[in-house]
C-alpha positions in Angstrom: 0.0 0.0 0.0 1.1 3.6 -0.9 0.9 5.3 2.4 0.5 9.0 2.3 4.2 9.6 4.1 5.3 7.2 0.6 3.9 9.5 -1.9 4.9 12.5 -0.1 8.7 11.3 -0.1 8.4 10.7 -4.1 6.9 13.9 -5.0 9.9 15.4 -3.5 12.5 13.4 -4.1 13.7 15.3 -7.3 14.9 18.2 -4.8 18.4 16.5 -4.7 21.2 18.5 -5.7 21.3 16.6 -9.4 17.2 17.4 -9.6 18.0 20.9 -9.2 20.2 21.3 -11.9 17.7 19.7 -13.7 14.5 21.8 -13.0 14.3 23.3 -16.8 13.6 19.5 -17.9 10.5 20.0 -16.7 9.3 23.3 -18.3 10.8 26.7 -19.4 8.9 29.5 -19.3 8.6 33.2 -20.9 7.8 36.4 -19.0 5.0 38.6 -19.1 6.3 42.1 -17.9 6.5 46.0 -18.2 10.4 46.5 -18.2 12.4 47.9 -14.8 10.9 48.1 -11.5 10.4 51.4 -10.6 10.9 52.6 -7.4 12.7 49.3 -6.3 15.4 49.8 -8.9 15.6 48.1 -12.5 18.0 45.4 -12.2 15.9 43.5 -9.2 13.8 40.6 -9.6 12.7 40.5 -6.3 13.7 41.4 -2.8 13.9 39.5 0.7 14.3 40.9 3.9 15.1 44.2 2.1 18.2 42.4 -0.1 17.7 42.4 -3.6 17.8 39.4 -5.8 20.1 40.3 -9.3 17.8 40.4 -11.9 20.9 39.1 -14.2 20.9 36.5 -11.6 17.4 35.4 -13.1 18.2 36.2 -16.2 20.9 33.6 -16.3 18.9 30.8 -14.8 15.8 31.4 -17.3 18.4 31.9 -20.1 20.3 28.2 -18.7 16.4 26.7 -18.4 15.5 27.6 -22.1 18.9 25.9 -23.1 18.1 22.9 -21.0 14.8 22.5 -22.5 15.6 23.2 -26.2 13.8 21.0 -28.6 10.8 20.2 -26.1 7.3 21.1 -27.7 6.3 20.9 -24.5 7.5 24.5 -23.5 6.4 26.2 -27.0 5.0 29.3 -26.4 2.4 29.4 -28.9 0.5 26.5 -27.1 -1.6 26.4 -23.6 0.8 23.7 -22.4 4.2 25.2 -23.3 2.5 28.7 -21.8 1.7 26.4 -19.1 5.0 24.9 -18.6 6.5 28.0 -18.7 4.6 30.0 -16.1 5.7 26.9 -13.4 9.5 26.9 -14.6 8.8 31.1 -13.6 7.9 29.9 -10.1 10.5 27.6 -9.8 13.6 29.6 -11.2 12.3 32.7 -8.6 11.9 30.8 -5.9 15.0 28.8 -6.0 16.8 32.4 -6.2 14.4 33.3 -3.3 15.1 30.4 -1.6 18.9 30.8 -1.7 19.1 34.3 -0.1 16.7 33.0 2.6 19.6 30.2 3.3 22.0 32.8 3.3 20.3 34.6 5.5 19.8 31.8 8.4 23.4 30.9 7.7 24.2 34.4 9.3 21.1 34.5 11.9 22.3 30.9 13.3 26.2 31.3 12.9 27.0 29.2 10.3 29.9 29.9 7.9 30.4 29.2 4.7 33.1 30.1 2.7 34.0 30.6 -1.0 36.3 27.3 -0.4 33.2 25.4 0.6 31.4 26.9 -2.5 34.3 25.9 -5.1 34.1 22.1 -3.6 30.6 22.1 -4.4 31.5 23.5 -7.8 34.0 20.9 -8.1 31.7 18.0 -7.4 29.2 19.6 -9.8 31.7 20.0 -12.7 32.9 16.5 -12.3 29.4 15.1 -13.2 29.3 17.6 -16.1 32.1 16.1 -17.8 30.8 12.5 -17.2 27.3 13.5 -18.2 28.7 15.1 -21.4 31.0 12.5 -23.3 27.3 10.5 -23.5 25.4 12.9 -25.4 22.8 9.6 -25.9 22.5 10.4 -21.7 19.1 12.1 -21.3 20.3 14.5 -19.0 23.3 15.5 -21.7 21.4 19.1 -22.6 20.8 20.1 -18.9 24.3 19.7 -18.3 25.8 21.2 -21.9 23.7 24.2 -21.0 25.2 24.4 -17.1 28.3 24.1 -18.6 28.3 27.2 -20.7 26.8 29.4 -18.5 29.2 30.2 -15.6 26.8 32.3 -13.2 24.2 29.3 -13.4 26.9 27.3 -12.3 28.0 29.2 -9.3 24.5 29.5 -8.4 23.8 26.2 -8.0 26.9 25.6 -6.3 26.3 28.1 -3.8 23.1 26.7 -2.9 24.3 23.0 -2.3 26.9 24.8 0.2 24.6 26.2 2.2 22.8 23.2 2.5 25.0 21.4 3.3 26.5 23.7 5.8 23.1 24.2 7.8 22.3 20.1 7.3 25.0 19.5 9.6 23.4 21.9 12.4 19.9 22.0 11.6 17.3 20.7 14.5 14.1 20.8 12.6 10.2 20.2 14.1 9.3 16.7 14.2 5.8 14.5 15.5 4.9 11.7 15.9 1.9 10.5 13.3 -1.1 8.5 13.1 -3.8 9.0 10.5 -6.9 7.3 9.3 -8.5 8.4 6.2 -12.0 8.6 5.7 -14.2 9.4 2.4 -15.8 12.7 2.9 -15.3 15.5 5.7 -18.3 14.3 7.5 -17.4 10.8 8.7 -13.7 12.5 9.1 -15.7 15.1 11.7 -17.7 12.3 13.0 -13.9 10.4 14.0 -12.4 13.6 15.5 -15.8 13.6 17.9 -15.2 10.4 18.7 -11.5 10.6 19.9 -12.3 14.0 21.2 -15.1 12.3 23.8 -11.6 9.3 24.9 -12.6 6.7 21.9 -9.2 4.9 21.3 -7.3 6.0 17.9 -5.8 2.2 17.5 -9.4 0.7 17.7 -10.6 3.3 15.2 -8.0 2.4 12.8 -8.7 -1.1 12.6 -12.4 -0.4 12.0 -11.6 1.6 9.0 -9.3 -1.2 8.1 -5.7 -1.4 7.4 -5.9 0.4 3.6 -6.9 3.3 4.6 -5.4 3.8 8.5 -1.6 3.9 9.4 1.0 4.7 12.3 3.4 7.2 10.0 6.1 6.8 12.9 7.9 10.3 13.1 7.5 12.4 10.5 9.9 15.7 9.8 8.7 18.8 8.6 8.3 17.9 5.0 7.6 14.4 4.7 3.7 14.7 5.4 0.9 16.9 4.2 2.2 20.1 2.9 -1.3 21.8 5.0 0.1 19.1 8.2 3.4 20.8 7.7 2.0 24.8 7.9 -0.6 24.2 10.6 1.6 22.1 12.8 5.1 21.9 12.4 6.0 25.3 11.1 3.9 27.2 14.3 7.2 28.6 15.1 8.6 31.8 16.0 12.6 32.7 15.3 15.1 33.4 17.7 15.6 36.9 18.6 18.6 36.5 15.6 16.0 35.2 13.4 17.6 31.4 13.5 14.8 28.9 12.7 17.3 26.4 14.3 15.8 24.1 16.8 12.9 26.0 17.6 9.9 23.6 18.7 6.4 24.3 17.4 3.8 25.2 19.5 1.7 22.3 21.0 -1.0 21.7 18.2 -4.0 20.2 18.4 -4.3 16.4 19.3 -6.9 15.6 16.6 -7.2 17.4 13.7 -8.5 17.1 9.7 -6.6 17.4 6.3 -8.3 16.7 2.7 -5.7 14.8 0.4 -4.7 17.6 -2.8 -7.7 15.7 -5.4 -5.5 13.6 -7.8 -3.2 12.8 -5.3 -2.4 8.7 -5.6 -5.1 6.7 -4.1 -6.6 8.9 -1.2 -6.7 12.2 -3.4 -9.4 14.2 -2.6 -10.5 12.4 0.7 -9.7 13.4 4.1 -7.1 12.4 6.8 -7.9 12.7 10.7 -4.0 12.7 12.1 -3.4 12.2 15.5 -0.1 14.2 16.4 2.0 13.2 19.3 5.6 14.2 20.6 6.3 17.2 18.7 9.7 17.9 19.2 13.0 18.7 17.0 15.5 16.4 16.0 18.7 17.0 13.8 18.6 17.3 10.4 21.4 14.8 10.1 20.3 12.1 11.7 18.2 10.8 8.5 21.8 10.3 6.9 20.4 10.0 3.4 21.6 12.9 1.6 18.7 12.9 -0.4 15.9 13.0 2.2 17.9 15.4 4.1 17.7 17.8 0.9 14.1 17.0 0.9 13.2 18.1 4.4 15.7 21.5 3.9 13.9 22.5 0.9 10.5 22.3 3.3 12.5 23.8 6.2 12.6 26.8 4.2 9.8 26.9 2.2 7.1 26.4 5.2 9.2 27.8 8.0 11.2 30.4 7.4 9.8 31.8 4.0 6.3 32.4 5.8 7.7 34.8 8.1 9.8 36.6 5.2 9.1 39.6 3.3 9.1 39.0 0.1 8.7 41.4 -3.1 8.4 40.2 -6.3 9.0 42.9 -9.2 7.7 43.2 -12.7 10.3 41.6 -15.0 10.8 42.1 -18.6 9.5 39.7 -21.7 11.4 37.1 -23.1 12.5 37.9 -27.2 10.2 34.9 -27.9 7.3 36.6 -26.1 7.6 39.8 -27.1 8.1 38.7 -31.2 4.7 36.8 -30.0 3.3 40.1 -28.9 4.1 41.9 -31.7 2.4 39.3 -34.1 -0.9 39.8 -32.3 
């Protein structure tokens, strides 16, 4: 049986450092835009905590993503899917840039140093499976990595990143619970449970009435290896330290009992809801899972659900692409 902590693990498993070189595989996108941004200055994408994010910066990453992509019909801009494609590749580029500078940041809040020696090992590392991918250009990743190769910034980009992972991976504590869930078809016999357990039924005796392929003891979940809603109702109700470190600080106590609907299309229980029982909230360190590749998973939610939501973040209007703007001028 799929259980729902299963699915959530595969859905993020291409947030490894290789699946993040990889991102414009999946789509490329053009911009819609009105040129600089004003007030905030014209070579800014965005802003976060009041520093600026290069707009060159994005520039390069969009310009490695098209490169990546080249050849897909997929991403063509003159269809709903390639327009489609496009728009979540936008996301995805911005928020990894968005998501750097928000590492950066809790690398100073919570002390952590990284140097530009720790960067050029990453670099190192990532050039070394650039010039295996390469002499295979049968290898289906062998455009992702031509196009890394020839655009230095992209490179140091994602080599920055992958050292302030891994620098804050080997301090991190991050919030943690215990997990027990029973899924139910519609919200009213999910309500009906919660009353249940709310007036002492017992949870274990429940879950063997809705029988064992829909009820399961998830063990103890980290922050991002459950429901993305579990994760920003439960495990991110944190507040900083008076630095603004994110490090080891334990959520508030949640509610014992409380009700989630699946995202619809979801594997087998999309659309249908979950009544999780959460126990032992706590924090535990990051590098403790000793798999490098759930360890980037549960980072990537580290600072997507906890300390993005207490960011500010601008985003700024950003000029078209060449392809969209020939488009425009055709209408």
């Amino acid at each position: 049986m799929r259980t729902l902590t299963s699915r959530r693990r595969g859905t993020n498993s291409r947030r490894s450092w290789q699946a993040l070189v990889l991102v414009a595989l999946v789509a490329v996108f053009a911009l819609a835009g009105c040129g600089a941004n004003g007030a905030s200055g014209p070579l800014l994408a965005a802003s976060v905590n009041g520093q600026g994010i290069a707009l060159d910066d994005y520039q390069q990453l969009l310009n490695y993503s098209i490169k990546a992509s080249a050849g897909s019909a997929s991403l063509a801009w003159q269809t709903p899917t390639g327009r489609q494609n496009m728009a979540q590749t936008q996301t995805t580029v911005l928020n990894f840039l968005i998501n750097l500078e928000l590492a950066r940041q809790q690398a100073n809040a919570c002390g952590v140093k990284v140097t530009q020696k720790d960067i050029e090992a990453q670099q190192k590392q990532l050039q070394s499976t650039i010039n295996s991918v390469l002499k295979d250009p049968s290898d289906p990743n062998w455009a992702a990595f031509h196009a890394l190769a020839t655009l230095p910034r992209a490179l140091a980009l994602f080599s920055e990143q992958q050292a302030y992972q891994a620098a804050l991976i080997k301090v991190l504590k991050v919030p943690t619970a215990h997990v027990r869930y029973i899924v139910v078809a519609n919200k009213s016999g999910a309500q009906n449970l919660v009353k249940q357990l709310d007036n002492g039924a017992d949870f274990s005796k429940l879950s063997q009435q809705a029988g064992t392929t829909n009820a399961a003891d998830a063990g103890v979940q980290y922050v991002g290896q459950f429901l993305p809603e579990f994760d920003s109702v439960v495990l991110a109700n944190v507040t900083p330290s008076a630095s603004g470190c994110f490090n080891n600080r334990l959520p508030k106590a949640p509610a014992k009992y409380r009700i989630f609907q699946i995202p619809a299309g979801d594997g087998q229980f999309g659309g249908q809801y979950a009544v999780v029982e959460t126990t032992a909230v706590a924090t535990a360190p990051l590098a403790a899972l000793n798999d490098a590749q759930t360890e980037g998973n549960v980072f990537s939610a580290w600072i997507a659900t906890l300390v993005r939501s207490h960011a500010k973040i601008e985003k700024y209007p950003l000029p078209a692409t060449s392809e969209q703007a020939t488009a425009a001028s055709q209408q």
